[in-house]
KEKE-3310 file (N, C-alpha, C; in steps of 0.2 Angstrom, whole numbers, plus 5000, padded with zeros to 4 digits):
npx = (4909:4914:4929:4935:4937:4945:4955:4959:4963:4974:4982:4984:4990:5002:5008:5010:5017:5030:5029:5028:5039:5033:5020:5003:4993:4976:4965:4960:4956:4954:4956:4957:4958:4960:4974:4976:4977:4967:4974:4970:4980:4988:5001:5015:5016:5009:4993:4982:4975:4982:4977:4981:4985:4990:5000:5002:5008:5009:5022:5028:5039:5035:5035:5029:5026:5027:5023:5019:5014:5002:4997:4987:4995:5008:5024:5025:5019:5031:5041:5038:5038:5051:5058:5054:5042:5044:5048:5054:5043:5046:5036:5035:5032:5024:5010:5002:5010:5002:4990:4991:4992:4978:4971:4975)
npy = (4969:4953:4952:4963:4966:4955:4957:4972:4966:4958:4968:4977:4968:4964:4978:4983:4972:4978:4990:4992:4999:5009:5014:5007:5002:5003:5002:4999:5004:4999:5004:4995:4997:5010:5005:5013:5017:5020:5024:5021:5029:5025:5033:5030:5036:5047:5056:5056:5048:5047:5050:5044:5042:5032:5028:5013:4999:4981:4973:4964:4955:4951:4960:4970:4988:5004:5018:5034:5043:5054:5065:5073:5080:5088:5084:5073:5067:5071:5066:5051:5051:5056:5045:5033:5030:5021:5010:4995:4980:4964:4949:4933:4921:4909:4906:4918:4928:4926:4929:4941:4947:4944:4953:4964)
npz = (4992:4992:4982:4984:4997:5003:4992:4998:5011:5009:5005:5016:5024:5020:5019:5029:5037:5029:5034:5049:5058:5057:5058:5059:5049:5047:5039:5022:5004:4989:4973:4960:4945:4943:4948:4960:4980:4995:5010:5027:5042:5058:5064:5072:5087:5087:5089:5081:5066:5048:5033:5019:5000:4990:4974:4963:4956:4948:4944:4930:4935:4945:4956:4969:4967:4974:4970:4968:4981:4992:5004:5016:5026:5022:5024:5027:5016:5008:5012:5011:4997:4995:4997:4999:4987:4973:4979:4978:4981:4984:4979:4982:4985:4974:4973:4979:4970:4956:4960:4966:4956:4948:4957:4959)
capx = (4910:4919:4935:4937:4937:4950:4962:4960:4965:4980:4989:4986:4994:5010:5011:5009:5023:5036:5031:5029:5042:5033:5014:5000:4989:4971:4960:4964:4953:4956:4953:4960:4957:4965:4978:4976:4973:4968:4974:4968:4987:4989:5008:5016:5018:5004:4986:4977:4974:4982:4974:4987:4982:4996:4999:5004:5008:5010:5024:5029:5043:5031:5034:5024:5029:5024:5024:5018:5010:4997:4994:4986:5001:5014:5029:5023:5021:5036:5048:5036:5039:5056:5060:5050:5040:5048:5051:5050:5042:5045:5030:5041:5027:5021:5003:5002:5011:4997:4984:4989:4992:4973:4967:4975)
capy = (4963:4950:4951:4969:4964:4949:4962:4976:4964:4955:4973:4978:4965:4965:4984:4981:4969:4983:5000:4991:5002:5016:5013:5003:5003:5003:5004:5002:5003:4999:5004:4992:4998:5014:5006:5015:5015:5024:5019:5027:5025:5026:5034:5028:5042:5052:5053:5058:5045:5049:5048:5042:5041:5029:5023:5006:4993:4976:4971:4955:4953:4950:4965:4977:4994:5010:5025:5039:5047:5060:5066:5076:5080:5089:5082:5065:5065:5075:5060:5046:5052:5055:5041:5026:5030:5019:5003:4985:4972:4958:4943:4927:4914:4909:4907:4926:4933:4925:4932:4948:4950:4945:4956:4970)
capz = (4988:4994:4979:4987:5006:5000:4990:5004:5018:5008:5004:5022:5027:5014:5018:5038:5037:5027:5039:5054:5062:5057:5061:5057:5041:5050:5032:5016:5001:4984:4965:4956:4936:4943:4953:4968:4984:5000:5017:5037:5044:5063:5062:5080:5092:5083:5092:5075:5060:5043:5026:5011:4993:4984:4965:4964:4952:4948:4938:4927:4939:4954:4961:4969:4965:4978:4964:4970:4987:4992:5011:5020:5031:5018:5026:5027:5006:5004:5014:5007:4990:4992:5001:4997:4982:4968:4983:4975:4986:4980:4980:4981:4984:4965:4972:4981:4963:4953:4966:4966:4947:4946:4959:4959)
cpx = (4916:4927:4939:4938:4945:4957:4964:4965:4974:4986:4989:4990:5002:5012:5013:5016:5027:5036:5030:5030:5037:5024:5011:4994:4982:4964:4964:4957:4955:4953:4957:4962:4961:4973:4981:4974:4972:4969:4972:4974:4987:4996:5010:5020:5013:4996:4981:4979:4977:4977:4979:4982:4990:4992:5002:5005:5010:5014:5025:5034:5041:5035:5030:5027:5023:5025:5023:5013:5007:4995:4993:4992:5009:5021:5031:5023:5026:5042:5045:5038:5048:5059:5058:5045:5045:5052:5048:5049:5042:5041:5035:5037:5023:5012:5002:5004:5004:4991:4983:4989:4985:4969:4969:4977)
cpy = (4959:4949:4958:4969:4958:4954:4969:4973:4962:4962:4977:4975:4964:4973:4984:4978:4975:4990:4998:4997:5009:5020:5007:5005:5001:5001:5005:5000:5006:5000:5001:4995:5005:5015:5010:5013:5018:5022:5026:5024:5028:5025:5032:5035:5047:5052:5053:5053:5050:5045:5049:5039:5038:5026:5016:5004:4988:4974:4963:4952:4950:4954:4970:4981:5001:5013:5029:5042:5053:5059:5072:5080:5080:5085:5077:5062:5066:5066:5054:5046:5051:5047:5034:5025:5025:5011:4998:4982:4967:4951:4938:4922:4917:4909:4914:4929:4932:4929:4939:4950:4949:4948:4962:4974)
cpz = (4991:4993:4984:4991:5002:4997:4996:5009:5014:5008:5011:5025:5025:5019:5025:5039:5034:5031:5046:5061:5062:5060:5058:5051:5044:5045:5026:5010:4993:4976:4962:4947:4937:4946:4958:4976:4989:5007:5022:5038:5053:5065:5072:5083:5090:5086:5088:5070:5054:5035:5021:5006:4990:4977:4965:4958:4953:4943:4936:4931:4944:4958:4962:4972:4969:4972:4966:4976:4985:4998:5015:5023:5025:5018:5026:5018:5006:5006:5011:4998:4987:4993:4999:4990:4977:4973:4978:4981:4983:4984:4978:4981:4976:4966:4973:4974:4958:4956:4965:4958:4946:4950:4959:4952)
residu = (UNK:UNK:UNK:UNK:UNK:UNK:UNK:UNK:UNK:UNK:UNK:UNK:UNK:UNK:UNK:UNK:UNK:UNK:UNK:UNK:UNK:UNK:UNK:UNK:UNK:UNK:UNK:UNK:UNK:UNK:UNK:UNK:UNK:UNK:UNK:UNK:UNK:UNK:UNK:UNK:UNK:UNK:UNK:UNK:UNK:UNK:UNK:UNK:UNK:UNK:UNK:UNK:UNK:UNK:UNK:UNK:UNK:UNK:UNK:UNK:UNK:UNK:UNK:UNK:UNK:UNK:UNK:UNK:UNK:UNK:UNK:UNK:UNK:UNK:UNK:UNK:UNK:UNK:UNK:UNK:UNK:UNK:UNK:UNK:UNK:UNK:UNK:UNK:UNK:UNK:UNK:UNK:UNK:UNK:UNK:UNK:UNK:UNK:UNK:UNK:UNK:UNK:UNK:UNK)
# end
């Protein structure tokens, strides 16, 4: 479906921008009604793909809120969790806030 291709690429590219340093988000596939989402992540220095399971929301503030991890690779949840779980990104363009509030 086209909506789902359009919300997958736009939080690949939001999430791409913030982890950058840390690798690249390759796939991301979205269940909007249960605000999840799963990503294929190519971690830099690593030769093998990850699979992450995040919780997300969308607040009224416009921001979009990581909440909780799930990975394959213990390690990799445990420092996500600690660490980054619970980050605000804040959507600062008024059209992108609308957009995402009605796709994700």
């Amino acid at each position: 479906m086209v909506l789902d291709s359009l919300r997958a690429a736009g939080v690949k590219l939001l999430l791409n921008k913030y982890f950058e340093d840390i690798g690249v988000i390759d796939e991301v596939d979205i269940n909007a009604k249960l605000d999840h989402a799963s990503l294929l992540i190519s971690p830099k220095g690593e030769m093998n793909r990850v699979r992450l399971e995040v919780s997300y929301r969308v607040d009224d503030d416009a921001f979009f809120v990581l909440e909780h991890f799930q990975c394959e690779r213990v390690w990799i949840e445990n420092l996500l969790n600690r660490y980054v779980a619970g980050l605000r990104i804040g959507i600062e363009h008024p059209t992108v806030q609308s957009l995402l509030k009605h796709v994700l």
